[in-house]
Residue frames as qw, qx, qy, qz and C-alpha x, y, z in Angstrom:
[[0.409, 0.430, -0.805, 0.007, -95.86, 51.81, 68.59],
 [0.846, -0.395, -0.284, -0.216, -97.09, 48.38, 69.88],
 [0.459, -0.657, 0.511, -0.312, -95.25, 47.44, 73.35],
 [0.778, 0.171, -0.605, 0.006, -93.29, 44.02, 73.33],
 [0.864, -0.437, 0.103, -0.230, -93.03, 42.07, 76.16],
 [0.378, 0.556, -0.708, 0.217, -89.31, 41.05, 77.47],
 [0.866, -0.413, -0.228, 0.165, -88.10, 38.08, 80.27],
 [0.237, 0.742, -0.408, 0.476, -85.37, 39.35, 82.23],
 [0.916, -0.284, -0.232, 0.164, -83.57, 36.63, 84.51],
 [0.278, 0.758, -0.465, 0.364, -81.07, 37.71, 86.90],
 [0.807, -0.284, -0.456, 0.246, -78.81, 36.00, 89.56],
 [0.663, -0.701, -0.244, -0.097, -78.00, 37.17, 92.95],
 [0.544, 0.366, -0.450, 0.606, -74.23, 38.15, 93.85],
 [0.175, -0.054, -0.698, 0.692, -75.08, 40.10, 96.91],
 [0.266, -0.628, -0.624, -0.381, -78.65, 40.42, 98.31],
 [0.469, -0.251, -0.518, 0.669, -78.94, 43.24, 100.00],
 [0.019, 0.593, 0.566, -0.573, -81.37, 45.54, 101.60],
 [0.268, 0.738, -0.004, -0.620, -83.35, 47.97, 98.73],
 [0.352, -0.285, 0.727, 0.517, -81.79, 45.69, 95.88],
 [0.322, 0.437, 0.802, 0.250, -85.40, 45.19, 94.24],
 [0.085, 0.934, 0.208, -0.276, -86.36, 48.63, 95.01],
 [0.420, -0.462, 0.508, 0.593, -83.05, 49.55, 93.17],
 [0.221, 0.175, 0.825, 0.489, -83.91, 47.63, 89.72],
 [0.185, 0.685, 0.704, -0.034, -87.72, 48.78, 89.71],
 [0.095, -0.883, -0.063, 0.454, -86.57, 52.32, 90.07],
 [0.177, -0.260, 0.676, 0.667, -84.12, 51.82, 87.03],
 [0.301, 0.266, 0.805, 0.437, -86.78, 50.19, 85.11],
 [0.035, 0.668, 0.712, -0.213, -89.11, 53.00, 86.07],
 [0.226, -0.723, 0.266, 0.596, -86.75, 55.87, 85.22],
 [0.005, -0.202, 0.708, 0.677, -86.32, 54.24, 81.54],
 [0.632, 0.122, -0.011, -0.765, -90.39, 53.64, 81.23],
 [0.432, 0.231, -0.841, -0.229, -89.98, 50.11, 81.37],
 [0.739, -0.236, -0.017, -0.631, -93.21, 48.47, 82.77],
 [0.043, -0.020, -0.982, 0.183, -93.01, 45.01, 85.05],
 [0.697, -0.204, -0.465, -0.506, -96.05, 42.86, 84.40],
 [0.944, -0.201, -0.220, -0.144, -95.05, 40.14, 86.15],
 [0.255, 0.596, -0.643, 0.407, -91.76, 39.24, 89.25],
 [0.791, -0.500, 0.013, -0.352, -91.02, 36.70, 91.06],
 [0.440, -0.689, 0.559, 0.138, -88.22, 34.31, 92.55],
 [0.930, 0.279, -0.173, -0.168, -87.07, 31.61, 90.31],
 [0.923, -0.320, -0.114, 0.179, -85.16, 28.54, 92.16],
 [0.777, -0.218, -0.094, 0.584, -81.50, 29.08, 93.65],
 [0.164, -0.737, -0.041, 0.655, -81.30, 33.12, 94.14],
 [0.142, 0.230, 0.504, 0.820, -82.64, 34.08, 90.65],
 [0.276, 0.641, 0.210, -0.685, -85.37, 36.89, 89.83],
 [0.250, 0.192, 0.711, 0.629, -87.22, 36.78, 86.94],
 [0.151, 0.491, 0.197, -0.835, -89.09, 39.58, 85.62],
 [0.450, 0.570, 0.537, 0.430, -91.75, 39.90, 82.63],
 [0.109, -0.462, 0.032, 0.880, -91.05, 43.44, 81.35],
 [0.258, 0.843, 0.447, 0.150, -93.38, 45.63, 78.83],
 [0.185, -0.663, 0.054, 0.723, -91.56, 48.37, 76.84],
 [0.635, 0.700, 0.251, -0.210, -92.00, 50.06, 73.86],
 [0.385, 0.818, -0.425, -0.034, -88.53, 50.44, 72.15],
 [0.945, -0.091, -0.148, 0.277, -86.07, 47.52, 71.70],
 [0.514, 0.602, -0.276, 0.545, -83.13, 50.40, 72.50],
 [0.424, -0.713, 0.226, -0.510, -84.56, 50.57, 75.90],
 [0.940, -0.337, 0.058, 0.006, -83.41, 47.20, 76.52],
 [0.704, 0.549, -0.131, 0.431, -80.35, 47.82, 74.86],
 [0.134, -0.655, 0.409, -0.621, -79.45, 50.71, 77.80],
 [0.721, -0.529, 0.165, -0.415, -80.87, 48.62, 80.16],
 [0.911, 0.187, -0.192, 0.314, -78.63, 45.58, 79.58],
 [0.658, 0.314, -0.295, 0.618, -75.68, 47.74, 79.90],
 [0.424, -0.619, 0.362, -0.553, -76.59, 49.69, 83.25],
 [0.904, -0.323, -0.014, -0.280, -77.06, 46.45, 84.61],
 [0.846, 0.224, -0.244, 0.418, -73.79, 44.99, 83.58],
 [0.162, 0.724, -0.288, 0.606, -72.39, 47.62, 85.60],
 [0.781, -0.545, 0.024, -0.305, -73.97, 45.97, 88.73],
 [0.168, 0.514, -0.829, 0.141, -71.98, 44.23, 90.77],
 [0.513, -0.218, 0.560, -0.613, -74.54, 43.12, 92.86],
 [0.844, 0.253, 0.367, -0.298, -76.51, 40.90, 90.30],
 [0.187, -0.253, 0.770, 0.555, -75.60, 38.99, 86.87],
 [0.610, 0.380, -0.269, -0.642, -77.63, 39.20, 83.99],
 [0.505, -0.276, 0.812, -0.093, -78.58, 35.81, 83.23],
 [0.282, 0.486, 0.695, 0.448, -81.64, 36.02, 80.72],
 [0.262, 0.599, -0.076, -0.753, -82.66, 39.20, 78.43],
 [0.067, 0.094, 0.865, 0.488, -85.05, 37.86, 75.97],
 [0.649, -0.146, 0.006, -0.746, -88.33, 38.53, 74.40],
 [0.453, -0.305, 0.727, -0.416, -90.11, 35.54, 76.71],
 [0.492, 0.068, -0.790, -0.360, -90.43, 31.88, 75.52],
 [0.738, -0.402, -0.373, -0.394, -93.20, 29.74, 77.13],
 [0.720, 0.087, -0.578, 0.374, -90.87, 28.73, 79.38],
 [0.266, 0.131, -0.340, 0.892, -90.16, 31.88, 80.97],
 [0.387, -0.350, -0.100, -0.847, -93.57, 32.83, 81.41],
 [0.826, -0.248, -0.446, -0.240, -94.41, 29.62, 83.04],
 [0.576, 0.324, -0.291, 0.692, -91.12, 30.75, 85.18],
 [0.022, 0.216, -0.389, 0.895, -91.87, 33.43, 86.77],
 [0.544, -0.416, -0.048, -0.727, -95.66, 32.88, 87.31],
 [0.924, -0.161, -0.342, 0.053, -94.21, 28.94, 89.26],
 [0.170, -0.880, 0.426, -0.124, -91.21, 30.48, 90.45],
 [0.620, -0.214, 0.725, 0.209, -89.22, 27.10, 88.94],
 [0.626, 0.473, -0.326, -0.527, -88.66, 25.94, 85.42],
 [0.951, 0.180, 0.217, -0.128, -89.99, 23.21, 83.95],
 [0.071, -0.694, 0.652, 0.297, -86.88, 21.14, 82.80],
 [0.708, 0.533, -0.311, -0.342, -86.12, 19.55, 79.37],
 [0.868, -0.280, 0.310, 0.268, -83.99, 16.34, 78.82],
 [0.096, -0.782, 0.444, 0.427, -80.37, 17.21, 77.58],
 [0.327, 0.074, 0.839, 0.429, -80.65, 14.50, 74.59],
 [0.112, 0.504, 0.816, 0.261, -84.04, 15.42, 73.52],
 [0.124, -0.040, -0.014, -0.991, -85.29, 19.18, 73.68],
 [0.553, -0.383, -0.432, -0.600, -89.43, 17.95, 72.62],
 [0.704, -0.368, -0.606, 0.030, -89.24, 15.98, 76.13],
 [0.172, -0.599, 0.352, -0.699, -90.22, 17.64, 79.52],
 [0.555, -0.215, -0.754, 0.278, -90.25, 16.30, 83.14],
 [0.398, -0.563, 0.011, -0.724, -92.43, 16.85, 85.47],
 [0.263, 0.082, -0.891, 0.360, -92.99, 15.16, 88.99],
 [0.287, -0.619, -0.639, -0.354, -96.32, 14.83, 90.61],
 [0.352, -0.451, -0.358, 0.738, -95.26, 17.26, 93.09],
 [0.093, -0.191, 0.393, 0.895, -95.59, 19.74, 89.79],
 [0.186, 0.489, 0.852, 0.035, -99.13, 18.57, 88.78],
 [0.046, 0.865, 0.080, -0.494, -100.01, 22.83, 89.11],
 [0.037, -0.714, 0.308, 0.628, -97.22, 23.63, 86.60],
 [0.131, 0.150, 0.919, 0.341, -97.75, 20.42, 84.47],
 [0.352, 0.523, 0.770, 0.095, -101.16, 21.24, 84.01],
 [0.101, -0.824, -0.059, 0.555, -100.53, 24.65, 83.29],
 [0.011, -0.498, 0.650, 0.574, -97.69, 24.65, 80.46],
 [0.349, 0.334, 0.865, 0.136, -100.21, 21.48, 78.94],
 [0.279, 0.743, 0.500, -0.346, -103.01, 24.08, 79.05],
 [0.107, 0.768, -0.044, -0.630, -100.61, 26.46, 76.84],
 [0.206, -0.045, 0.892, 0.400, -99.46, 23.80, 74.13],
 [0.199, 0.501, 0.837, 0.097, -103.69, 23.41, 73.65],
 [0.162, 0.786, 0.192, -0.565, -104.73, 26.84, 73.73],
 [0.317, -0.343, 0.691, 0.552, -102.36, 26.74, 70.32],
 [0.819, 0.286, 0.141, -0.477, -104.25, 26.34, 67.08],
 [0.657, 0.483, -0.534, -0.224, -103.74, 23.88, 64.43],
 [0.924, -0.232, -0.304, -0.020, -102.73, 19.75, 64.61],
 [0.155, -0.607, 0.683, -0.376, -100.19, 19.10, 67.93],
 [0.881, -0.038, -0.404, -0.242, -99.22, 15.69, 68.90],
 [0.396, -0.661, 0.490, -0.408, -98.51, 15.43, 72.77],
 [0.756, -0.063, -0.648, -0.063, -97.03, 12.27, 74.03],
 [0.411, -0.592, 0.490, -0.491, -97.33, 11.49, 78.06],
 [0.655, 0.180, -0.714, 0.169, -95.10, 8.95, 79.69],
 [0.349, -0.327, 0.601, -0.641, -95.52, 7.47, 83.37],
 [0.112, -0.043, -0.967, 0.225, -96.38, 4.67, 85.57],
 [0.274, -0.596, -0.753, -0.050, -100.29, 3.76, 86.33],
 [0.368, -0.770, -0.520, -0.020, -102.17, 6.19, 88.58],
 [0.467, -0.289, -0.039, 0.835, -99.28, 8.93, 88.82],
 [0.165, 0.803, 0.405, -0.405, -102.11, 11.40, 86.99],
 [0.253, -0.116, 0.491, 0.825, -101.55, 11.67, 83.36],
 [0.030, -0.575, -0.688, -0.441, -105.15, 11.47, 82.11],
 [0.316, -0.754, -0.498, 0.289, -106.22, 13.59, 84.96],
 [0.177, -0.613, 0.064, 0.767, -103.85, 16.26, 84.31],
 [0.065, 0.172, 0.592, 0.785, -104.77, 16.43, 80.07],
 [0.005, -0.621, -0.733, -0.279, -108.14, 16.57, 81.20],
 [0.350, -0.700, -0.213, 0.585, -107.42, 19.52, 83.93],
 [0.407, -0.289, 0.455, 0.737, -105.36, 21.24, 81.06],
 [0.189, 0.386, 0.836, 0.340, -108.08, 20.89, 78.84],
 [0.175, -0.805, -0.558, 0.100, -110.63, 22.52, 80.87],
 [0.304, -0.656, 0.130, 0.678, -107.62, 25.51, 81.71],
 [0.317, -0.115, 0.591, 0.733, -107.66, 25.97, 77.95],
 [0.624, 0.382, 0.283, -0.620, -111.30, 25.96, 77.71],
 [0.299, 0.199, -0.843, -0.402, -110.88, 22.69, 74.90],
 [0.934, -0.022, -0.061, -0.351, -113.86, 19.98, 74.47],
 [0.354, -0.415, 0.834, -0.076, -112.17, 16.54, 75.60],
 [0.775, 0.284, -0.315, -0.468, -112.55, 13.28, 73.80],
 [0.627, -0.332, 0.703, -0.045, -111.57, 10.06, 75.07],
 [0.792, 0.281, -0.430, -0.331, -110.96, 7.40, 71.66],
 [0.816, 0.000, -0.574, 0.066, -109.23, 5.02, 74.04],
 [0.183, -0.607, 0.447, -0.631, -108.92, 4.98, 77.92],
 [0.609, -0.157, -0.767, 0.127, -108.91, 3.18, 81.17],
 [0.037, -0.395, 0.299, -0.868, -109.57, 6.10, 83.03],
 [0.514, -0.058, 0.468, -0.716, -113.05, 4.86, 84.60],
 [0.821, 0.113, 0.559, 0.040, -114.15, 2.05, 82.50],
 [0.444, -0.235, 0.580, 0.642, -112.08, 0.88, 79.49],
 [0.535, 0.723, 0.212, -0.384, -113.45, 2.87, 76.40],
 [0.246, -0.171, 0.657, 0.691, -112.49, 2.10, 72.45],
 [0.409, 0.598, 0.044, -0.688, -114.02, 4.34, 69.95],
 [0.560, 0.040, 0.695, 0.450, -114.87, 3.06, 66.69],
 [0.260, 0.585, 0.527, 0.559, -116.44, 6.01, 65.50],
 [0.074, -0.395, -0.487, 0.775, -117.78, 9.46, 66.22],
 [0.188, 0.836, 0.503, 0.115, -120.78, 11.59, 65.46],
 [0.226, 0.831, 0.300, 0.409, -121.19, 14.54, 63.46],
 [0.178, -0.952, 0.125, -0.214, -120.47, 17.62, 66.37],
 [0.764, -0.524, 0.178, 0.333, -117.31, 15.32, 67.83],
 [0.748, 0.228, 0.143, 0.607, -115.31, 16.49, 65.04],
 [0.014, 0.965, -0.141, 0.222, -113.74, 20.36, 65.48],
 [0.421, 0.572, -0.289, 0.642, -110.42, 21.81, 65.59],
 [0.202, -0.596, 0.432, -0.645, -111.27, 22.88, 69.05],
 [0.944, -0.305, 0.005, -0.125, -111.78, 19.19, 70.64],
 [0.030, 0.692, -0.720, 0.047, -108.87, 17.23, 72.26],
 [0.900, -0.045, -0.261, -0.347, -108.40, 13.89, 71.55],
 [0.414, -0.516, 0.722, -0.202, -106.75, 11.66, 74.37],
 [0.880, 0.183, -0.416, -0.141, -105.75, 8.23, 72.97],
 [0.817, -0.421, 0.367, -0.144, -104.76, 5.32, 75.25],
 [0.540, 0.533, -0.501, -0.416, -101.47, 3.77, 73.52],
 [0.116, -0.164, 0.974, -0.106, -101.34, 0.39, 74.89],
 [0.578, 0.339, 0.574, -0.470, -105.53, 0.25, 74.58],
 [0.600, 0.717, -0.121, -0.332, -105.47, 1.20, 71.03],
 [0.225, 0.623, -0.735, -0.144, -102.45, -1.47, 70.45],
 [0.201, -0.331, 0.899, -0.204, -103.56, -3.98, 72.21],
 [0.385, 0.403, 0.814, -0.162, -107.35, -4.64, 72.22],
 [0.331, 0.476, -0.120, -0.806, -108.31, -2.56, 69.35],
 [0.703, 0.496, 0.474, 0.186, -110.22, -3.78, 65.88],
 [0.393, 0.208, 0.306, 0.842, -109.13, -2.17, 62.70],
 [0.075, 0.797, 0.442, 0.404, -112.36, 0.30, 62.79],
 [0.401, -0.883, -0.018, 0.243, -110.74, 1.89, 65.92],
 [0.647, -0.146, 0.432, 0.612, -107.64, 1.83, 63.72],
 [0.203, 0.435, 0.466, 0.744, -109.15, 3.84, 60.88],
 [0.289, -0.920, -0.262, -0.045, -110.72, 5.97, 63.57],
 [0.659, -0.597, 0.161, 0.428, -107.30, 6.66, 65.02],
 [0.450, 0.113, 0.350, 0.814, -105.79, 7.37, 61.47],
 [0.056, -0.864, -0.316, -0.388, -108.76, 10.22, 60.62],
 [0.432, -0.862, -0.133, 0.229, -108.38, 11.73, 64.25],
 [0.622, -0.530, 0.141, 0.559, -104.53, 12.30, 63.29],
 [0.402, 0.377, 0.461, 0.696, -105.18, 13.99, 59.89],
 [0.031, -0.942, -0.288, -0.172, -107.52, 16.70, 61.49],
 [0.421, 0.473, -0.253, 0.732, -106.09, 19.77, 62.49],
 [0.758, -0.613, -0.044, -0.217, -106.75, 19.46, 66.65],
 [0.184, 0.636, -0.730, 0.171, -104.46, 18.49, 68.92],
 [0.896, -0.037, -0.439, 0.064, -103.87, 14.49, 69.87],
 [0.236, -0.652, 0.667, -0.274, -102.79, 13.46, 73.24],
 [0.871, 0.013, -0.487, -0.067, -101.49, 9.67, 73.30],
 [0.634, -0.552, 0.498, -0.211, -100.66, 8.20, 76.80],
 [0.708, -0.271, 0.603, 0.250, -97.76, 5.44, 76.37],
 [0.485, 0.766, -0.234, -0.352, -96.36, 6.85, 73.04],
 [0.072, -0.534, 0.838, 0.087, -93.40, 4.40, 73.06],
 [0.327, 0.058, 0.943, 0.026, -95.73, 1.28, 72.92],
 [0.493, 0.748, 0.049, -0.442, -98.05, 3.67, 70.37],
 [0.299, 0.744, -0.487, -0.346, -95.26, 3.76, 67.94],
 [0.357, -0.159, 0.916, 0.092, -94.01, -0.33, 68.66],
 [0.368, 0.390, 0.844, 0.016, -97.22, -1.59, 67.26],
 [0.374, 0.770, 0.397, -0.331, -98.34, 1.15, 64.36],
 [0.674, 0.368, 0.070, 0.636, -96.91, 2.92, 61.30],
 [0.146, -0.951, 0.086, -0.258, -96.48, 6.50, 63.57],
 [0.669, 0.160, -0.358, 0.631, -92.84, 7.14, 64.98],
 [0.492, -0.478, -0.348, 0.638, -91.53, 9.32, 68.11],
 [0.323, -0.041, 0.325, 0.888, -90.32, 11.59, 65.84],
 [0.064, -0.426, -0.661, -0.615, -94.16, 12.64, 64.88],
 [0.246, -0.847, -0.442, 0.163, -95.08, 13.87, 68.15],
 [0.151, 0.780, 0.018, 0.606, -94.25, 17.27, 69.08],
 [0.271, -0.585, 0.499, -0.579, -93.92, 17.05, 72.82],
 [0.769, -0.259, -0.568, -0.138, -93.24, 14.31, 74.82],
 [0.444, -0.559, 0.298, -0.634, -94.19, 14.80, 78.95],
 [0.619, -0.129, -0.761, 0.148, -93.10, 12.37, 81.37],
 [0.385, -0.574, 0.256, -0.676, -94.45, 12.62, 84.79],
 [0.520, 0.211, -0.772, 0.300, -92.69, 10.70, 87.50],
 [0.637, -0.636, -0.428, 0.079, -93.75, 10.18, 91.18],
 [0.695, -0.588, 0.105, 0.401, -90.35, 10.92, 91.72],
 [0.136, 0.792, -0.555, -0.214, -87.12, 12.43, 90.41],
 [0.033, -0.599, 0.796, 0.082, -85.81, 8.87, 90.29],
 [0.731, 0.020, 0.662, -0.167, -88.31, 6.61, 89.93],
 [0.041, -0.184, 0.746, 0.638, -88.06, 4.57, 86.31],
 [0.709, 0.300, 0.098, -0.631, -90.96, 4.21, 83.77],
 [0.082, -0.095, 0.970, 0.210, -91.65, 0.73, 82.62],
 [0.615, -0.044, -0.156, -0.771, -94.53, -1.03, 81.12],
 [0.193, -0.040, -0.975, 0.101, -94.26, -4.40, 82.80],
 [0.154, 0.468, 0.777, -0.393, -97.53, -3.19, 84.50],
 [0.383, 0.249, -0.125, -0.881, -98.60, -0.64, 82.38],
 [0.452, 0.217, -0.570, -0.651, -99.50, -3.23, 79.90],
 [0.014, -0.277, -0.955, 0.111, -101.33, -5.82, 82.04],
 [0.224, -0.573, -0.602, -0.509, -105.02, -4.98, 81.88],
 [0.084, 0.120, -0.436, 0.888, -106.12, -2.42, 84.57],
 [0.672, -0.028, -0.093, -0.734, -109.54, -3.59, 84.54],
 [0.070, -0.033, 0.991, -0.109, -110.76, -6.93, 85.82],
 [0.409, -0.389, -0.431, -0.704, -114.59, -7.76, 84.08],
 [0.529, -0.491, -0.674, 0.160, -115.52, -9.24, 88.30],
 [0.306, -0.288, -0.402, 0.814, -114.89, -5.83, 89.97],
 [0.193, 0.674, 0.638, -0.320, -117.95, -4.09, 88.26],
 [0.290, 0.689, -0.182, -0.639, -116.92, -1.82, 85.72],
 [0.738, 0.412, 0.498, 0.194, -117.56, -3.33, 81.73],
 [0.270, -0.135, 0.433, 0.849, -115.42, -2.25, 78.46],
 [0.233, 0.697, 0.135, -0.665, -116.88, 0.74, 76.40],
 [0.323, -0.229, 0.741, 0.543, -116.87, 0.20, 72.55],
 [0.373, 0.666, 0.165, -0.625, -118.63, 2.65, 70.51]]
């Protein structure tokens, strides 16, 4: 019988001396294998577990409930989340209106480029949108994320190093296993139509699409919010606000030595 993989999240009641040695020895006593354990913020423990019967969790649940010491918090087989949980020792948190939208701070840049890396590793088409202010490392982390996935990058519109707008690509740039990183304020603003009918192809293949400034993507095209699949904001801060009053001025000046790209 294959071996499934559980998450098991528990909170803290009293923390005292031999408590982990306690649990392991339970889990070891009912053959239940720990992969993976570590703290996860404000006096939680989170454990990946490996066990071959779903009846062993079933006992195990209810020994536990007996504790007094801990509380059972999560017992689940493990969603990206959790796995990205225990191996950060923090989860990655969602926005309570919107479930597809995560926040990240650039303190987090490690776990952001991580939980990216698993979204790509993914087959088939994914459309990522990433919000944030200039130079707060959005392109940098897709491209980090990339590489952690082992994916072919693809700029079709950027300002990363000099401003680049595809109007086409060659023969080997198409595959399922490239990522394409669109620029949405480049590709709205200064674009021709051929980068337009480049941009519609790219979003028909089955690859995954990352568009920086999805919100001014969607203002000026016939694509909607609703069409992405994840949208990743990444803040200096906890509190700072995204705007595009600068986003959308040109980040490029043609007297400071770098010239537009425009294939």
């Amino acid at each position: 019988m294959e071996r499934k993989k559980w998450y098991l999240e528990y909170e803290i009641q009293y923390n005292r001396p031999g408590l982990l040695g306690d649990i392991s020895s339970l889990l070891g006593m009912m053959s239940i294998n720990i992969i993976t354990i570590n703290g996860v913020e404000n006096s939680h423990r989170g454990m990946l577990l490996l066990c071959k019967d779903d009846d062993q969790i079933t006992r195990l649940k209810s020994i536990l409930k007996t504790m007094d010491t801990i509380k059972i918090t999560k017992l689940r087989r493990p969603k990206l989340r959790d796995t990205l949980a225990v191996r950060h020792g923090r989860y990655i948190h969602s926005d309570i209106d919107d479930r597809k939208t995560f926040r990240f701070i650039r303190e987090d840049l490690g776990l952001l480029v991580d939980f990216m890396a698993e979204l790509f590793m993914k087959d088939g088409h994914k459309l990522v949108g990433i919000r944030g202010m200039p130079r707060v490392g959005k392109t940098e982390s897709v491209v980090a994320a990339s590489v952690c996935a082992n994916k072919r990058w693809l700029f079709v519109s950027s300002t990363l190093l000099k401003q680049t707008i595809r109007n086409q690509l060659i023969e080997d740039e198409y595959s399922e296993d490239t990522l394409y990183i669109i620029d949405g304020i480049v590709s709205t603003r200064r674009a021709s139509e051929k980068h337009w009918q480049l941009v519609r192809e790219i979003m028909r293949l089955p690859a995954t699409k990352v568009v920086e400034h999805p919100d001014i993507f969607v203002q000026e095209s016939e694509y909607k919010l609703e069409d992405f699949d994840y949208i990743i904001e990444l803040r200096n801060s906890d509190d700072e606000e995204i705007t595009y009053e600068k986003v959308e001025k040109p980040e490029w000046n043609p007297s400071d030595g770098f010239s537009m790209f425009d294939f």
